[in-house]
Every structure is written in C-alpha cells, then in structure tokens.
C-alpha positions as CSV (number, residue, x, y, z in Angstrom):
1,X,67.5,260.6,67.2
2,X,71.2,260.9,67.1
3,X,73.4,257.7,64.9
4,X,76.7,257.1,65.3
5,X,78.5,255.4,62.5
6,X,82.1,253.9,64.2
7,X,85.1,253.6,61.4
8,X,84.9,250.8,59.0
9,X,86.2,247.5,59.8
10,X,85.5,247.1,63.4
11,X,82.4,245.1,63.2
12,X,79.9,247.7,64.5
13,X,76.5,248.3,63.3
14,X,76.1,251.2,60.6
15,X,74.4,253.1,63.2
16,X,74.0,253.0,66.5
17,X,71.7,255.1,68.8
18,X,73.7,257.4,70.7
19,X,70.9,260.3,71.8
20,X,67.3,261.2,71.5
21,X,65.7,264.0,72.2
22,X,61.5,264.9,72.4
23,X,60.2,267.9,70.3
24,X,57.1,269.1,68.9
25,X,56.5,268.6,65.0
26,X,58.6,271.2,63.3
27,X,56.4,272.3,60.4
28,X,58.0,272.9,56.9
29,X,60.0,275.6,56.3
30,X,61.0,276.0,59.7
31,X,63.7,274.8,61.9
32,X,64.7,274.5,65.6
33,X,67.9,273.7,67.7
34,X,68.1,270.4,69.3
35,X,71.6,269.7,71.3
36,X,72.8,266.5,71.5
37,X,75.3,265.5,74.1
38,X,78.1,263.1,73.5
39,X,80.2,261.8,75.8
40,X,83.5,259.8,75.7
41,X,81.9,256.7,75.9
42,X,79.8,257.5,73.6
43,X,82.9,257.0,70.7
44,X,84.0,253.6,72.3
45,X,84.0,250.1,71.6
46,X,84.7,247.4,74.1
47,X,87.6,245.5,73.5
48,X,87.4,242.4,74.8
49,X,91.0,240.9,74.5
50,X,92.3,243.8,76.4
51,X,89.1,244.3,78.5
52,X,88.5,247.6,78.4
53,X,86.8,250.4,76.1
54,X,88.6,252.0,73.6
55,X,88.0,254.8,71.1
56,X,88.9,254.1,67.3
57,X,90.8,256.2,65.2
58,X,89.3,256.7,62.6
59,X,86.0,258.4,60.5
60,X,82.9,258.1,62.4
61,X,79.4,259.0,60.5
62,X,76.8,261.0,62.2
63,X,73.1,260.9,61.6
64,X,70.2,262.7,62.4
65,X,66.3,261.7,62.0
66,X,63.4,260.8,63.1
67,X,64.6,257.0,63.0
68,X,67.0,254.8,62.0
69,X,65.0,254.5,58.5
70,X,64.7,258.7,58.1
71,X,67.9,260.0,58.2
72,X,67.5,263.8,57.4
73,X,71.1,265.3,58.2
74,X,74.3,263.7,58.0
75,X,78.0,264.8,59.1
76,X,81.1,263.4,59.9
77,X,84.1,264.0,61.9
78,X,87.6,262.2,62.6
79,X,89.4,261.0,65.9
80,X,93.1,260.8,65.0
81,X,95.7,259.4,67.6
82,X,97.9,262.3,67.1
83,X,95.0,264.8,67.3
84,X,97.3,268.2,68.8
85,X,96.9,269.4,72.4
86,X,97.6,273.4,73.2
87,X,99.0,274.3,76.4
88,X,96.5,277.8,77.1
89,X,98.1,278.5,80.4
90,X,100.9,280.7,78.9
C-alpha cells in the first residue's frame, strides 16, 4: 500500500491511501519491484472556499507497507511553486 503524507498545517490525515497493489509474499532476503502510479490528483486537496482542487507547496511524506500500521519504506519529496520548466525543443 502506497501513504501519502500532505505538508503540515493543512488539516490532512498523516497518511492517506493513495495506491495498492497485489503480490505474493516476498520471502526474506529478497525483494521485488512494485510501481506505483500517481497522478495529479493524487497531490491535491479540495479547497472549498475557492471550489476547486489544489496542490500544496510544500513536503509531502511517502510510505510504503503492508498497512497503514507497517510502514516498511519511507521517502519524501517537495512540490515548490517555482519548481523550473526547460524548454527541450531547441
């Protein structure tokens, strides 16, 4: 299962469920690749006053396990307003 912690101060749960994906038991000592898709809206909030969603700057927690309650990898990552865009075409 795939936790998404939103930036502190906005009111959201610690985690929220954001994916899950079925394996078979992974025995110990061994590992597999699991993908987890996120999506834009997967980052939002709904703001009600403006009525709309919006995404948060700010740092959002990730968390992987096999529940809420057995977290067994954790990460992080940033969404910054002035976050820099590369024009490729040239």
């Amino acid at each position: 299962q795939l936790y998404m912690g939103f930036p502190e101060g906005l009111g959201e749960p610690p985690k929220v469920l954001r994916g899950f994906v079925r394996t078979t038991e992974i025995q110990p000592g061994r590992s597999t690749d699991i993908v987890f898709p996120l999506f834009e809206r997967d980052l939002q909030i709904y703001n009600a006053n403006a009525s709309k969603w919006e995404t948060p700057e700010g740092k959002f927690g990730v968390f992987v396990g096999a529940s809420s309650r057995d977290i067994r990898f954790t990460s992080a990552f940033a969404v910054c307003e002035s976050t820099p865009s590369f024009d490729l075409s040239q």
